[in-house]
Residue, then its C-alpha position, 0 to 999 in steps of 0.5 A: x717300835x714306838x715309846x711314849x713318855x709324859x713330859x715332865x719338864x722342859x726348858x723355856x728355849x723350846x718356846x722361842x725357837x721360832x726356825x720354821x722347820x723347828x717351831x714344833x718346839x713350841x707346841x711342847x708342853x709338861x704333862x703331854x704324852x709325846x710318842x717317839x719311834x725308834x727306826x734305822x739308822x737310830x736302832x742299834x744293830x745288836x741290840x735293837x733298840x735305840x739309846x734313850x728309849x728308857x728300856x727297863x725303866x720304870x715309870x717312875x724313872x726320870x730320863x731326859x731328852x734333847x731336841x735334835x736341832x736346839x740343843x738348848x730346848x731340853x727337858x725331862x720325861x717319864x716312860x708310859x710304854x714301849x708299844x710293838x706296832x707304832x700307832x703314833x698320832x700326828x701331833x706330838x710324834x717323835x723320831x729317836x736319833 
């Protein structure tokens, strides 16, 4: 399954990374919807799901985030909706770990 949050914050560290397999961190904006997929071996083998995905929040929750790779590039998202079948867009896509 796919969740998608709107950013609500995210810290300026996102911006300067400049590692080539990490410059998707600058394209990180508040405001922006990012879709994120939950997929083995993230998913809990129990439950389903995996850890952050913001289950039984509303969507006036506050949850954060922190990007694999830049610890320091991390910010603030609100759930949108969880959806079944990940129809997830090329830019802004994400992957739960």
């Amino acid at each position: 399954y796919c969740v998608e949050f709107r950013t609500e914050s995210l810290s300026h560290h996102c911006a300067l990374e400049t590692r080539p397999y990490a410059r998707w961190m600058q394209y990180l904006r508040e405001g922006h919807t990012v879709c994120v997929a939950c997929q083995p071996p993230a998913m809990n083998r129990d439950t389903h799901r995996c850890s952050g995905d913001g289950h039984n929040a509303d969507g006036g929750k506050i949850l954060h985030w922190e990007a694999v790779g830049n610890s320091q590039c991390q910010g603030t998202w609100k759930k949108i909706q969880q959806l079944e079948h990940c129809s997830c867009p090329l830019v802004h896509s994400f992957v739960f770990t």
